[in-house]
N, C-alpha and C positions, 0 to 999 in steps of 0.2 A: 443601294445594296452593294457597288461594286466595288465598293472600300471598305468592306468588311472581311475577318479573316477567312481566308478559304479553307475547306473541308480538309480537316488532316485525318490521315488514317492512326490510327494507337493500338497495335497487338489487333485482335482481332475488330473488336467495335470499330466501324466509321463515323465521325463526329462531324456538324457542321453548325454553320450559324442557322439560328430557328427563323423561318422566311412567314411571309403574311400568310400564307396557305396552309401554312402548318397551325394556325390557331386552332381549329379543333378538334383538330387530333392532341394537342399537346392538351386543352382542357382533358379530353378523356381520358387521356394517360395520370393528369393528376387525379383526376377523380378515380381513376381504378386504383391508382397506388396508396389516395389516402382517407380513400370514404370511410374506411375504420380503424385509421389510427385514432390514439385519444384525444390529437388536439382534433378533429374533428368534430368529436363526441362533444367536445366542452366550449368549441367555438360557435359553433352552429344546434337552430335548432333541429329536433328531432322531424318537426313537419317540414317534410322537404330537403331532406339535406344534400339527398345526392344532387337536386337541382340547383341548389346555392352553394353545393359547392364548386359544381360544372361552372358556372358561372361567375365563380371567383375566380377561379382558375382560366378562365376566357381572360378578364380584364387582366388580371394581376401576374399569372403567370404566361400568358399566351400575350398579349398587345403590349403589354408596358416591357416585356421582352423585348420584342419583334422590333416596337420601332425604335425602342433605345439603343438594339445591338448589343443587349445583354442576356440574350438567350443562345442557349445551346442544346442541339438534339440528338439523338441517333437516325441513321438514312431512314427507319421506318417511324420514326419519333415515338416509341415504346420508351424512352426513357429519354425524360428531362430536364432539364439545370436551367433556373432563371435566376439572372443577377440583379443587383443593383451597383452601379457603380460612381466612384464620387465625378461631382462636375468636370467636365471639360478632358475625362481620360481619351487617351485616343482610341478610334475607332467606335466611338460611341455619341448619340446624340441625344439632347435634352428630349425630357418627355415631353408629347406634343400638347399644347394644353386641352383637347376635347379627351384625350385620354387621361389626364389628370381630373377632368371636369366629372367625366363617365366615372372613377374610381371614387369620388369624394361622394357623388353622389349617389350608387349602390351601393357600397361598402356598408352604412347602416341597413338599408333594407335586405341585403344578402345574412347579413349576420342576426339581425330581428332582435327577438328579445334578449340576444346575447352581447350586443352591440356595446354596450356600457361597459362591460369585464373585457372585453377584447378593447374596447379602445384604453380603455387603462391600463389595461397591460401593455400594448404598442408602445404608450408612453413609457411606462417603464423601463419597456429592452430599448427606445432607444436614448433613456437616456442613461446606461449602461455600455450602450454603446463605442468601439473605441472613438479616442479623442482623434481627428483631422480625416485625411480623405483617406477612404477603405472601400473595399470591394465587400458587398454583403449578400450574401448567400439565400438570397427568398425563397427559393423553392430547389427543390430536388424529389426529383421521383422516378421509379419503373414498375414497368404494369407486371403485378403479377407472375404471369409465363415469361416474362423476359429478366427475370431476376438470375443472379447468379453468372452472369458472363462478364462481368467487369464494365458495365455500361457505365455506374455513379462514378467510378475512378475514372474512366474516359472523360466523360462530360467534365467532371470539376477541372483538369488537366487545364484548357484555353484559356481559362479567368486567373489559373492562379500560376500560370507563364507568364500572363499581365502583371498580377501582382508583382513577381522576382524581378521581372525587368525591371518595371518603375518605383521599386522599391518600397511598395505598399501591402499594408496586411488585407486581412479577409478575415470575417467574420461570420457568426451568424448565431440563431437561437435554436435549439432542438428539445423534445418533447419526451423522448425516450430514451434509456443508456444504449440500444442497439444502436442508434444515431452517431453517438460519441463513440463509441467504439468504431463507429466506419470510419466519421470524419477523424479519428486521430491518426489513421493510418495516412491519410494527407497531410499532414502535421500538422492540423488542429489541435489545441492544448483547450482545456474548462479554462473560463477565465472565472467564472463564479454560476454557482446554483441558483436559482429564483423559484418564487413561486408567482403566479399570476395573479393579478390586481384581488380578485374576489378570495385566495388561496387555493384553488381546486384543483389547475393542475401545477404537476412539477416541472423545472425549465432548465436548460442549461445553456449559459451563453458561453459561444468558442472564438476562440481566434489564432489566425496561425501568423506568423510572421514572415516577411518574405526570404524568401534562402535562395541560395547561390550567390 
């Protein structure tokens, strides 16, 4: 952990890298921020979902964070940014393979009778995806009571310093226009509309290029 970047202060929010202890608190933070948006609605099913989604959010936003060094939180983690980033960036390390093992093999029981349309769709955005190594945006979220203080602007800030440096974009897919409308204020551009494998819901995949 001692080579990863240290906690920079941004205007008011304090930002740091997401640590093993923070796994769940960061699931609850996803699950408060996105148990009723509509990919929820359409990814997951209805029996249980706050608990599959808690739960995805464990593996996928909380541990493939943690150990890859591609999460980001605020000091009380009410708000936060999980990456994915290409091979070999610095400051980050391959995913461990029991974490990879645990993700392949929940991933369909977490999603249940949804599992078919969500994995088609996955293939979809990524193979829409940009072309060579990018920074991709998996998760973002704030709980509720902590919206409005600039925490998503904070957080996105550490990954996409990375990008400008090493001269690589970032990406990612969103569900809703309020999304795009945030992410454009980071210089996210639409790169093109989608719809998800089965049609149901609407998609937008973004990408910003790196500046400075």
């Amino acid at each position: 952990m001692a080579d990863r970047v240290v906690s920079v202060r941004l205007g008011a929010p304090s930002v740091r890298p997401a640590e093993q202890r923070d796994v769940p608190r960061i699931a609850a933070t996803l699950t408060l921020a996105l148990a009723s948006s509509r990919w929820a609605r359409w990814a997951l099913p209805d029996d249980g979902r706050v608990q599959r989604l808690t739960r995805l959010a464990e593996l996928d936003g909380g541990h493939r964070a943690v150990w890859t060094g591609t999460g980001w939180v605020t000091e009380d983690v009410t708000a936060v940014a999980a990456w994915e980033a290409p091979g070999g960036a610095p400051g980050t390390t391959p995913l461990p393979d029991d974490v990879r093992a645990a993700l392949a093999r929940e991933l369909p029981h977490v999603h249940g009778a949804r599992w078919d349309a969500v994995r088609r769709t996955r293939e979809q955005v990524d193979a829409a995806r940009p072309v060579g190594p990018h920074w991709w945006l998996a998760h973002l979220g704030t709980r509720p009571s902590s919206r409005r203080r600039g925490y998503g602007t904070a957080l996105l800030r550490p990954a996409l310093e990375r990008c400008d440096a090493g001269g690589l974009p970032a990406a990612t897919v969103v569900s809703t226009w309020a999304a795009v409308r945030f992410l454009r204020q980071a210089g996210f551009e639409v790169d093109r509309a989608m719809q998800s494998a089965d049609g149901e819901l609407s998609l937008w995949l973004l990408a910003r290029r790196p500046q400075g």
